[in-house]
MARLOKE-166181 format. One record per residue (C-alpha): residue number from 1; residue in one letter; chain; x, y, z. Coordinates in steps of 0.001 Angstrom, whole numbers. Each point is the difference from the previous one (the first is absolute). Layout:
residues N
<NUM,"A","A",<X,Y,Z>>
...
This chain:
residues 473
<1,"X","A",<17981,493,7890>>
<2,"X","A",<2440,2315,-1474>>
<3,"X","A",<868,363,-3158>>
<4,"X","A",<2878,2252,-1481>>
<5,"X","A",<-958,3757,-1478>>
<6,"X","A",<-2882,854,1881>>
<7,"X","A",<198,2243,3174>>
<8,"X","A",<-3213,-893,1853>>
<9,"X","A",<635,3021,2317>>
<10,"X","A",<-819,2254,-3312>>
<11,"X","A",<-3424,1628,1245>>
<12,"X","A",<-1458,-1654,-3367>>
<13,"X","A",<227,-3000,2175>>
<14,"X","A",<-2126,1126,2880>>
<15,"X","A",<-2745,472,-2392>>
<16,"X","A",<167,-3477,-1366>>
<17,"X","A",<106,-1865,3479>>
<18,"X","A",<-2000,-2975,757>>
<19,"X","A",<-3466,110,1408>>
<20,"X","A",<-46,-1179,3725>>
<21,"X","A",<-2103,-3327,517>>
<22,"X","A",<-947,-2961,1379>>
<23,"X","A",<2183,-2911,-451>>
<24,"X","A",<29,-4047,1019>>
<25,"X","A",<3170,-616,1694>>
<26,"X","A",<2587,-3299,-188>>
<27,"X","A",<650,-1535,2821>>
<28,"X","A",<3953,665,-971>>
<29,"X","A",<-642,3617,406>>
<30,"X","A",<-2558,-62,2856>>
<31,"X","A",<2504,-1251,2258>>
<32,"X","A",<2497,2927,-1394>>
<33,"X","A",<-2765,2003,459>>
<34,"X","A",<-949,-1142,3571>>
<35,"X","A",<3625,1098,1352>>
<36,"X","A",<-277,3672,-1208>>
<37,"X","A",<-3498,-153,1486>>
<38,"X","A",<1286,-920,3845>>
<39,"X","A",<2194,3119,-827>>
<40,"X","A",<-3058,2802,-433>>
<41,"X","A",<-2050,-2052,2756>>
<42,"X","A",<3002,349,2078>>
<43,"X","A",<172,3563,-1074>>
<44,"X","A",<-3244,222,1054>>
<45,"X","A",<593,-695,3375>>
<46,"X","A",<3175,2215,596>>
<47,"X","A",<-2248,2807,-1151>>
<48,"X","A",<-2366,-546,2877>>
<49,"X","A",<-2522,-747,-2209>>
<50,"X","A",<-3167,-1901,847>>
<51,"X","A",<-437,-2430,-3209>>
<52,"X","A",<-3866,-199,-1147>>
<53,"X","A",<-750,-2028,-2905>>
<54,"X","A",<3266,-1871,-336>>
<55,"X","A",<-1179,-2244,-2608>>
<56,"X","A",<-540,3335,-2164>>
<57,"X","A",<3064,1079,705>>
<58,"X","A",<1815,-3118,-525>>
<59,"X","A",<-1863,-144,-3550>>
<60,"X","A",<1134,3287,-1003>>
<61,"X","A",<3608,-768,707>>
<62,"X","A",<-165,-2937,-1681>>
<63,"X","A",<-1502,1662,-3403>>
<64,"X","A",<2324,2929,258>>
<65,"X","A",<3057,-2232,-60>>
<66,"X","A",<-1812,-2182,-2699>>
<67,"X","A",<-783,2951,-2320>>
<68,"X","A",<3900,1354,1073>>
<69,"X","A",<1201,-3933,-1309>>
<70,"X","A",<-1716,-9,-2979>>
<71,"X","A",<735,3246,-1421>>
<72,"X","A",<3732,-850,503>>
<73,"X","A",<101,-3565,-1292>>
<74,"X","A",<-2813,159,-2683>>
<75,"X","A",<99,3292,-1526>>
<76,"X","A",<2741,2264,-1293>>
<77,"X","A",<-1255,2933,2498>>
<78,"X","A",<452,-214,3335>>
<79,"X","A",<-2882,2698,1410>>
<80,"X","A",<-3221,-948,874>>
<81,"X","A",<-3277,2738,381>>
<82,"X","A",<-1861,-223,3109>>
<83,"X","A",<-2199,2631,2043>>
<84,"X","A",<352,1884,2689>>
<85,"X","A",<-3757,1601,-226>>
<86,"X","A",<-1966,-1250,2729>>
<87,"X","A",<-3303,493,-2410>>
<88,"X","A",<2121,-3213,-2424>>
<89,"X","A",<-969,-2076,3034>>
<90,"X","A",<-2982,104,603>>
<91,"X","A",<-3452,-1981,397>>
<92,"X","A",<-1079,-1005,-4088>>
<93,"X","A",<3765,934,-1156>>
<94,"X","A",<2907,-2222,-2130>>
<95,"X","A",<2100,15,2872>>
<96,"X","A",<-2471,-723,2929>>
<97,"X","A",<-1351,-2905,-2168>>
<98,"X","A",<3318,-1961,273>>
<99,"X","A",<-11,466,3434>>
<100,"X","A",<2486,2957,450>>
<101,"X","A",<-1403,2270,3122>>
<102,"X","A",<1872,3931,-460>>
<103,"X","A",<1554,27,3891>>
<104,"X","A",<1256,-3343,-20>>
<105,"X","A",<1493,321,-3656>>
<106,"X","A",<1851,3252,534>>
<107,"X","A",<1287,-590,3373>>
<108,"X","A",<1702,-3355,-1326>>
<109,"X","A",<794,1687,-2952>>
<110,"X","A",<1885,2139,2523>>
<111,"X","A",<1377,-2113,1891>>
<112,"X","A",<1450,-1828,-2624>>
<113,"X","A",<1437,3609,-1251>>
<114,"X","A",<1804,300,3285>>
<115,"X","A",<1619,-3227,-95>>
<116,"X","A",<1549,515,-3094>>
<117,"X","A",<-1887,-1633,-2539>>
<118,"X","A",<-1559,2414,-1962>>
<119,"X","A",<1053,2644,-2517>>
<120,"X","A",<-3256,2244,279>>
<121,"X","A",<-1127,3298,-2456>>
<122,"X","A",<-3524,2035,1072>>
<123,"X","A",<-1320,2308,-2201>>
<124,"X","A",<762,-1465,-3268>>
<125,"X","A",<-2725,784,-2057>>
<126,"X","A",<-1372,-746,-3966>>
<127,"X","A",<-3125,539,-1927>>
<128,"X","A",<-1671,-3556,155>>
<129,"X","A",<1344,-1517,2818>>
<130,"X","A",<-1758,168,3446>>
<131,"X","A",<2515,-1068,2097>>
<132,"X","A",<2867,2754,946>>
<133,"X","A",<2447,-1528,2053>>
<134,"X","A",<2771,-2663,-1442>>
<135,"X","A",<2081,-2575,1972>>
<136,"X","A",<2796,-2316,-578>>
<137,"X","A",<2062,-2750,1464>>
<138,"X","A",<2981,1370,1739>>
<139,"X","A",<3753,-1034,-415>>
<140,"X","A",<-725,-1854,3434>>
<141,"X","A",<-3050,-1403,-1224>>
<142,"X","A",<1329,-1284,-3093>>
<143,"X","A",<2755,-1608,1983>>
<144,"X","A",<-2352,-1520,2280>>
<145,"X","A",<-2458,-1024,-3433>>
<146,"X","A",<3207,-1667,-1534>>
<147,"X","A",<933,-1813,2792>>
<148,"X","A",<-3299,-1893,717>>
<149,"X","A",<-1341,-475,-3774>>
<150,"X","A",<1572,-3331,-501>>
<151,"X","A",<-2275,-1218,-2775>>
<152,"X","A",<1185,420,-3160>>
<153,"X","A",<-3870,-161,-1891>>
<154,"X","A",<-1086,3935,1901>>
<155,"X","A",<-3040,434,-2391>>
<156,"X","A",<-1288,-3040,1848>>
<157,"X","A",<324,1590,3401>>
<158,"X","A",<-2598,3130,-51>>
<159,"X","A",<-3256,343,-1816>>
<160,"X","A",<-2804,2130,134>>
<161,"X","A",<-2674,-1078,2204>>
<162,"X","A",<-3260,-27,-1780>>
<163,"X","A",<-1779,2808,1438>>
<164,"X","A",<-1536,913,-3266>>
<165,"X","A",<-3156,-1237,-1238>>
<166,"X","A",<375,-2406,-3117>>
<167,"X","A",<-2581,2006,-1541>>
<168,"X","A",<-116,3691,87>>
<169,"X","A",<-2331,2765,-872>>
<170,"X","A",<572,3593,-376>>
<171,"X","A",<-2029,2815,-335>>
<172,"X","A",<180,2874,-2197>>
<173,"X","A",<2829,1468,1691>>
<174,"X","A",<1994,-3404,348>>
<175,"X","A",<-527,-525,3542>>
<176,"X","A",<-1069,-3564,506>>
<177,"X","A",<-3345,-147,1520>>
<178,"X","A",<-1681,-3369,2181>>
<179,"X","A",<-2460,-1798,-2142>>
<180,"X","A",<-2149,-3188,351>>
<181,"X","A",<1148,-3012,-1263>>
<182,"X","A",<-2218,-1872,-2450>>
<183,"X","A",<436,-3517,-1468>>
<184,"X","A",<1793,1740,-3318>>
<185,"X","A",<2285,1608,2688>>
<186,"X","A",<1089,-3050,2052>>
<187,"X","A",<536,-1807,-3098>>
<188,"X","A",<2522,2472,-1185>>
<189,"X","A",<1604,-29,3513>>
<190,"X","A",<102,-3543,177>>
<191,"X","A",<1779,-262,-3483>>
<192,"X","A",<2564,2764,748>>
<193,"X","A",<1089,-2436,3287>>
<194,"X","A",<817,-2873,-2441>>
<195,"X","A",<1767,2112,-1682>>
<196,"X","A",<1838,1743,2323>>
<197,"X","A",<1147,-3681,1641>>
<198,"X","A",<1675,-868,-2987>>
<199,"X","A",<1525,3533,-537>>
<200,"X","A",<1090,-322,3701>>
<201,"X","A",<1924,-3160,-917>>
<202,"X","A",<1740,1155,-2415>>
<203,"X","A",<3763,1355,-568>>
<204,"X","A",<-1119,3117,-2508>>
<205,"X","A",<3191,1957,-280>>
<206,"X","A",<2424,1731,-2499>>
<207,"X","A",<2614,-1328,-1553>>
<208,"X","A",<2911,2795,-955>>
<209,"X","A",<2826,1065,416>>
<210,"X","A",<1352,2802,2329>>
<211,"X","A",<220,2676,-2974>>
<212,"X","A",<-3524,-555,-1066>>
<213,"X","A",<-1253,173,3615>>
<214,"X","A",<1538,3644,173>>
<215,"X","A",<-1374,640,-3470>>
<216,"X","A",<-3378,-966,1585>>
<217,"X","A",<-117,1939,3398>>
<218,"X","A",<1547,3183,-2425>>
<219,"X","A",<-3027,-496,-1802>>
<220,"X","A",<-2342,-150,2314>>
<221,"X","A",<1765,2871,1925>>
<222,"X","A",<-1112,2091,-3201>>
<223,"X","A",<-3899,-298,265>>
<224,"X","A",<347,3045,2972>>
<225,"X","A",<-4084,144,104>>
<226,"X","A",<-152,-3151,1921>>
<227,"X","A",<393,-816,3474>>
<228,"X","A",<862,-3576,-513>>
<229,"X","A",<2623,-1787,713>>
<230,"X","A",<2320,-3013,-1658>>
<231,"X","A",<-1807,-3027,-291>>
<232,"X","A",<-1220,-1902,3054>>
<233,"X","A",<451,-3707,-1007>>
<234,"X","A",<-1219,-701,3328>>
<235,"X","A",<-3419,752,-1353>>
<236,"X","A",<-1454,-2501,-2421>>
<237,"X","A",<-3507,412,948>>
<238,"X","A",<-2900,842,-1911>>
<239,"X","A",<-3262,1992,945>>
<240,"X","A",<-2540,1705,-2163>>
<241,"X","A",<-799,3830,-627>>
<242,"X","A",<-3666,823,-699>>
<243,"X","A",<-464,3802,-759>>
<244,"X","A",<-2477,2849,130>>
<245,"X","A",<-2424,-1867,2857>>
<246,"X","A",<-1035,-2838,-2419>>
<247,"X","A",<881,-3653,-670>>
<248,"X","A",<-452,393,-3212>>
<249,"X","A",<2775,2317,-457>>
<250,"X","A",<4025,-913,-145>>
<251,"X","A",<501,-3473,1861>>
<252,"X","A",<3974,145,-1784>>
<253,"X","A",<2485,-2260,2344>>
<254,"X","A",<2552,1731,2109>>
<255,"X","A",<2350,-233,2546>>
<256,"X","A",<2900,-2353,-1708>>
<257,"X","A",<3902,1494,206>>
<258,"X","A",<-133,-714,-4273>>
<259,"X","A",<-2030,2463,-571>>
<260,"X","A",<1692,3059,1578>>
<261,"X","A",<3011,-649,-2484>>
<262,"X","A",<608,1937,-3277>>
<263,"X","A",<-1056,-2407,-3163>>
<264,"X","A",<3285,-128,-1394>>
<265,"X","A",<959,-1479,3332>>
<266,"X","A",<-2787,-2655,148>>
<267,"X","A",<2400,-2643,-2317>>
<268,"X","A",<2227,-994,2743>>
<269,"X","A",<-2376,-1247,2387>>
<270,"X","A",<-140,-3385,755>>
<271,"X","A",<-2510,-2315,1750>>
<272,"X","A",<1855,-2622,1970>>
<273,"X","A",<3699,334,-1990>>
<274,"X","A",<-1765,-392,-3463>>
<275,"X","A",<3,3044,-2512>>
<276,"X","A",<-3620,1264,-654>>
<277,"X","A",<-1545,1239,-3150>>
<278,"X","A",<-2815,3052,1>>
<279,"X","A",<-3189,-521,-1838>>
<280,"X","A",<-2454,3029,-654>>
<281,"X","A",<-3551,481,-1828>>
<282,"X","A",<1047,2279,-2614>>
<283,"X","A",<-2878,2852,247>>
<284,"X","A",<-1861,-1559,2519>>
<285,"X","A",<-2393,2383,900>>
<286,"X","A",<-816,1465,-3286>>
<287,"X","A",<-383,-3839,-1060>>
<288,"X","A",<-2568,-33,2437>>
<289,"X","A",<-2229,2469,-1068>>
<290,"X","A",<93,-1027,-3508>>
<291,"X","A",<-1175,-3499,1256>>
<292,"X","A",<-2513,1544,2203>>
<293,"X","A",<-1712,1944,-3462>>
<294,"X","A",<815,-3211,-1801>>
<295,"X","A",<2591,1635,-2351>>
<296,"X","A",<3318,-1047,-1720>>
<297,"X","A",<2945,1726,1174>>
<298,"X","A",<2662,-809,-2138>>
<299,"X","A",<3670,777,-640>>
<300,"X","A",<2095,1131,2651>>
<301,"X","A",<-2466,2597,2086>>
<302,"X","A",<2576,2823,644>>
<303,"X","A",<1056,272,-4011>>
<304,"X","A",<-1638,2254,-2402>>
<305,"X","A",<-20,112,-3604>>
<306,"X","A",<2961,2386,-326>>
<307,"X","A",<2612,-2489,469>>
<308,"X","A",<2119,2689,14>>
<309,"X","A",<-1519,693,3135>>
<310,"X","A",<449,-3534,1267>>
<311,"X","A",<2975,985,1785>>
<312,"X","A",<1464,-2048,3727>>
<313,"X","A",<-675,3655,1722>>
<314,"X","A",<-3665,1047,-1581>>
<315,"X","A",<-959,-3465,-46>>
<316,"X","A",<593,156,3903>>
<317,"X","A",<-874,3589,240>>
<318,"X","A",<-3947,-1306,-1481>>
<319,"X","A",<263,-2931,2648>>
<320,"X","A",<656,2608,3166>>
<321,"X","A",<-2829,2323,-1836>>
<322,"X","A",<-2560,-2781,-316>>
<323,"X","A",<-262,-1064,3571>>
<324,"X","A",<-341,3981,867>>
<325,"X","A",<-2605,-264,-2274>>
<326,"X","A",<-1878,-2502,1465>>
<327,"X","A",<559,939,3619>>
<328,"X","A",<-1076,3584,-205>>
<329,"X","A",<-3782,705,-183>>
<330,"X","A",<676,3422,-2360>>
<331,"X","A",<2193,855,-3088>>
<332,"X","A",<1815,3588,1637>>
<333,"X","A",<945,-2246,3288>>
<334,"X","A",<1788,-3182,-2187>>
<335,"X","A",<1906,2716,-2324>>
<336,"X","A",<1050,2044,2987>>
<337,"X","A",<1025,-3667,1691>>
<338,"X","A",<1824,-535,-3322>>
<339,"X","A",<1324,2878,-393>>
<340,"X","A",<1669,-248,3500>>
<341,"X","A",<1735,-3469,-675>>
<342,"X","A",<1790,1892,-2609>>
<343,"X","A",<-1396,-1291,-3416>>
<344,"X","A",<332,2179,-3046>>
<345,"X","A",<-3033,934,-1786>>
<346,"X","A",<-2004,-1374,2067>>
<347,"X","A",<-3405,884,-1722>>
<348,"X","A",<1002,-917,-3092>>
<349,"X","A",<586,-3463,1902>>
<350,"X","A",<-3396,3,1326>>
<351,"X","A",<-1423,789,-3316>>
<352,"X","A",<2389,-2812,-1354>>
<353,"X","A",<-1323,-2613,2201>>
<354,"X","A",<-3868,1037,170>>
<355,"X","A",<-181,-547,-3968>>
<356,"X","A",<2415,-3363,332>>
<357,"X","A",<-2698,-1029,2354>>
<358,"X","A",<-3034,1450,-1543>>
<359,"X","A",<-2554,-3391,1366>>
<360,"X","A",<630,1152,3574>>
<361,"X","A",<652,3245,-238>>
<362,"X","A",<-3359,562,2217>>
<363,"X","A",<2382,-1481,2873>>
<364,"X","A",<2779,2531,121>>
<365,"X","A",<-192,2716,2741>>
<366,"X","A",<-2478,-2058,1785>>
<367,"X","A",<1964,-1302,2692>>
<368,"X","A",<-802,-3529,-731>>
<369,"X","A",<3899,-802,1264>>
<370,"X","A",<-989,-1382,3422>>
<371,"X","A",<-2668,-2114,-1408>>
<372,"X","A",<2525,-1416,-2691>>
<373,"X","A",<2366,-490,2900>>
<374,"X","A",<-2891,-2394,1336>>
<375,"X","A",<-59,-1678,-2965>>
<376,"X","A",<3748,-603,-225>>
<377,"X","A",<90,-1208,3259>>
<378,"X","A",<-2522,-2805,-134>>
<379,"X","A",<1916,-1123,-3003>>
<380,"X","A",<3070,329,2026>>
<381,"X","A",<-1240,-2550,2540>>
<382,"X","A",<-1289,-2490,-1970>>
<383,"X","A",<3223,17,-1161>>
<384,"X","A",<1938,-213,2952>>
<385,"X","A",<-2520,-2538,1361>>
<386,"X","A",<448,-2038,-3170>>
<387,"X","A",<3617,273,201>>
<388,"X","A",<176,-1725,3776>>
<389,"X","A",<-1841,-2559,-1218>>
<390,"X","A",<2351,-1174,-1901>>
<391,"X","A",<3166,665,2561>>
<392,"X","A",<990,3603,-1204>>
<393,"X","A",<850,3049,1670>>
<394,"X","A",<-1507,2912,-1920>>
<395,"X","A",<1048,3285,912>>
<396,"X","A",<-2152,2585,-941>>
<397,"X","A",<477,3313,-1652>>
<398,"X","A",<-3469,1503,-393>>
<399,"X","A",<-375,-1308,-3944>>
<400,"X","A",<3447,-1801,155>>
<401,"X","A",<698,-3297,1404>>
<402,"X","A",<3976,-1082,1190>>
<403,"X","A",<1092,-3414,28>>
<404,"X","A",<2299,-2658,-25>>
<405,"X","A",<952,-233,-3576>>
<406,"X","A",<-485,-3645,-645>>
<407,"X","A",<-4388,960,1025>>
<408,"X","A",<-3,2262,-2990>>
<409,"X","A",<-1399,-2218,-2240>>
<410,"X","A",<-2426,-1100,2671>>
<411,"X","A",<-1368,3347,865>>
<412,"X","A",<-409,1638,-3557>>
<413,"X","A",<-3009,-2196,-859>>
<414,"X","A",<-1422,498,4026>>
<415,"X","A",<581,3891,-1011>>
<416,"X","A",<-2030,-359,-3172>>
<417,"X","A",<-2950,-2192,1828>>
<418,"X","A",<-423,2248,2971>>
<419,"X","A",<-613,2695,-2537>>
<420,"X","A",<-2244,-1926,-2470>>
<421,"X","A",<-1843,-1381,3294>>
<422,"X","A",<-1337,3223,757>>
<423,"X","A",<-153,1958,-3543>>
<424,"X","A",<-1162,-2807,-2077>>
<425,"X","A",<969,-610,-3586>>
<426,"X","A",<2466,2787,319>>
<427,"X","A",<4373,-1010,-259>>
<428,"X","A",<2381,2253,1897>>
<429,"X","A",<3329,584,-947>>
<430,"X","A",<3341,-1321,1860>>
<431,"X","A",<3330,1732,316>>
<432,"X","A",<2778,-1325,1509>>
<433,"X","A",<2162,2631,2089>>
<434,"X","A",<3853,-169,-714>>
<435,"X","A",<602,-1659,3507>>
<436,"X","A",<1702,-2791,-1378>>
<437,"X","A",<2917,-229,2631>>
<438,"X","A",<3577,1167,-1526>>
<439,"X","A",<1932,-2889,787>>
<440,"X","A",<4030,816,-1015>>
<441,"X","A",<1154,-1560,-2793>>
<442,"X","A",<2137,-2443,1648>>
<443,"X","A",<-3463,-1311,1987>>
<444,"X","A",<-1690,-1024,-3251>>
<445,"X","A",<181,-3549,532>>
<446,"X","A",<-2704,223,2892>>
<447,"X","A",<-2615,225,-2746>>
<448,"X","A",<-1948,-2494,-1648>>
<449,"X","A",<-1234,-321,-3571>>
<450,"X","A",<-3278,2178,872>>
<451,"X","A",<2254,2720,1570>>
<452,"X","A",<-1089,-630,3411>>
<453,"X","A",<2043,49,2868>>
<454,"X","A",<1139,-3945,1608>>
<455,"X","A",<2209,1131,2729>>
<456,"X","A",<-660,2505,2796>>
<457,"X","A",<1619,3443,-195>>
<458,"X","A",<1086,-486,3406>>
<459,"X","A",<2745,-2181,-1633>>
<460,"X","A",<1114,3564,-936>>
<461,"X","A",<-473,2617,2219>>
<462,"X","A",<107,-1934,3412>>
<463,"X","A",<1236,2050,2580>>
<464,"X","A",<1497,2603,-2692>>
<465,"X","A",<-2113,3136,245>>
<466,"X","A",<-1477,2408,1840>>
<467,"X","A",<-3418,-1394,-508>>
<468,"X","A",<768,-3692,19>>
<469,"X","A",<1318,137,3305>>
<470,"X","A",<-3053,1148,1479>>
<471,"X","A",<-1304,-3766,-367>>
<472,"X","A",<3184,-1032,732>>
<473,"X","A",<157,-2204,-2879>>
């Protein structure tokens, strides 16, 4: 997808191409897909080559042109990173785990070069991303793409095939590591694929205009330290994350487009045409510990008793500084991490926030962060689980929970009993995100009396955007 303003052949753009992968295919574009294939296989032939492993080859083709499809229609870059290492393919690697063999990937890869179909760059390399070679569709390819896409709904026709385990553990370094399943495990697994059915049946999309789109990849074109890319709304999937070799560390819920997108952002999403609204734990994790020593935390938990220090910037500046806190296992390492995100006096910040929360003061520079993460998590299921029960799509934000406006009032008090289920006789606090949709002024009659919502925003932006048109309605 295009949009106006950004030239995706600026280098910056090679560094922010998608990840190669895996994807289920449509029948729509399997049959496109099929006729490009005859092509290479014919290809094949003329080269007076003998073809081993033709069902390798055939699935290699068919993923290159998938990944090639998808980064045109469904993001606003068109490259896509893949290898050319031979050691990226082998026996216990990513790529050799969905099936992709090195000689039968990069001779179709070449054939399809030949033929016209690919725009191809080697050598393109950035700290942080392994692979160094980018593709994208051609102008022949994208001919041939627009030609035989006839569906109007294209999120529906690709999605990631689930490779990944629902449940993932990672040792110290991050890699994920193979583990035994025990009954806690397979429970957790077995709620995740409820879940996930009733994500994957869901229309979770944006609602804006064109402007704000641009606004939104400009701002995400800013963060240069990652190597992500615009949201995938192809992936609405959840797994877990457990961390440092142990189950009783992390356990947060990732993998869900929503989550990759700039807060600010997070208001215009919608969950099957209806505007959503974003509910948080306010202090979550320090609430936590206070329950765990049986203590009172009260008042808002990043304010001091300066008020004139109670400003928007040092009240967020003491939020950022508090999770360092709590993640980092000594005092030098969280004011050097501090430090580095840019926050002014940051010891006088730390001092700030070690006498604000004198009762658990013991728990700073521990690195009790992953286990808190486990404890936010289990709350965050419950909820979630809670939430289906009574027909509502949750989507999760680690502490946060998006939905459909009208289920507000049905999951504050879920919220505040998944957290008084497990820290008894101790009340969290609720704050509701400003993600109240922005409907124009000439739209206010689709409210009711409660402020919610009674039509669906598709009534609005049907076929009118960049983003809409992806769902083709």
């Amino acid at each position: 997808m295009q949009i106006t303003g950004i030239d995706t052949n600026n280098p910056f753009y090679l560094r922010k191409a998608m990840l190669f992968d895996a994807y289920k295919i449509n029948t729509e574009l399997k049959k496109g897909f099929e006729l490009i294939w005859n092509e290479v296989f014919e290809a094949y032939s003329l080269n007076a080559q003998r073809v081993m492993d033709k069902k390798a080859r055939r699935h290699a083709c068919n993923n290159i042109l998938a990944n090639l499809w998808k980064a045109y229609f469904l993001t606003f870059n068109p490259w896509v990173g893949y290898s050319r290492n031979k050691n990226h393919y082998a026996k216990g690697k990513r790529l050799r785990e969905l099936h992709f063999k090195y000689e039968s990937f990069i001779q179709t890869f070449n054939l399809l070069e030949s033929l016209g179909y690919i725009t191809n760059k080697d050598h393109v390399n950035f700290p942080g991303y392994s692979f160094s070679s980018r593709m994208k569709a051609s102008p022949k390819l994208i001919s041939f793409f627009q030609q035989h896409t006839k569906s109007n709904n294209r999120v529906e026709l690709i999605g990631v095939k689930s490779h990944q385990d629902l449940v993932v553990l990672k040792d110290d370094n991050k890699n994920p590591i193979k583990y035994r399943s025990n009954k806690e495990v397979l429970q957790w697994r077995s709620n995740l694929e409820r879940i996930n059915k009733r994500l994957s049946e869901t229309r979770i999309a944006l609602e804006m205009d064109d402007n704000l789109y641009q606004r939104l990849a400009e701002r995400l074109n800013q963060q240069r330290d990652r190597v992500d890319f615009f949201p995938d709304f192809t992936r609405t999937s959840l797994h877990r994350v457990f961390n440092n070799s142990s189950f009783k560390q992390g356990g947060r819920f990732y993998g869900g487009w929503w989550q990759s997108i700039p807060r600010e952002f997070r208001k215009y999403i919608t969950i099957n045409h209806k505007p959503t609204e974003e509910v948080d734990y306010s202090g979550h994790h320090l609430r936590i510990l206070y329950a765990k020593e049986e203590k009172e935390l009260t008042r808002y938990p990043y304010e001091v008793d300066d008020d004139s220090r109670n400003t928007e910037e040092l009240i967020k500046d003491r939020k950022d500084a508090t999770l360092i806190m709590l993640n980092c296992n000594n005092s030098i390492k969280a004011l050097n991490t501090i430090e580095s995100e840019g926050i002014k006096q940051a010891q006088f910040i730390m001092d700030e926030i070690i006498e604000r929360h004198d009762p658990i003061k013991d728990q700073f520079f521990t690195g009790i962060g992953n286990s808190l993460m486990k404890a936010d998590s289990i709350i965050a299921e419950e909820v979630m689980l809670e939430m289906l029960k009574l027909n509502h799509i949750v989507l999760p934000v680690h502490d946060s929970f998006i939905v459909r406006n009208s289920a507000t009032f049905e999951l504050k008090p879920i919220m505040e009993k998944a957290f008084t289920k497990f820290y008894k006789n101790n009340k969290t606090i609720l704050k509701t995100k400003d993600t109240i949709f922005d409907i124009p002024d000439r739209d206010k009659h689709l409210r009711n009396e409660q402020g919610y919502i009674t039509s669906d925003l598709q009534l609005l932006y049907q076929d009118t955007t960049i983003v809409s048109s992806l769902w083709g309605n």
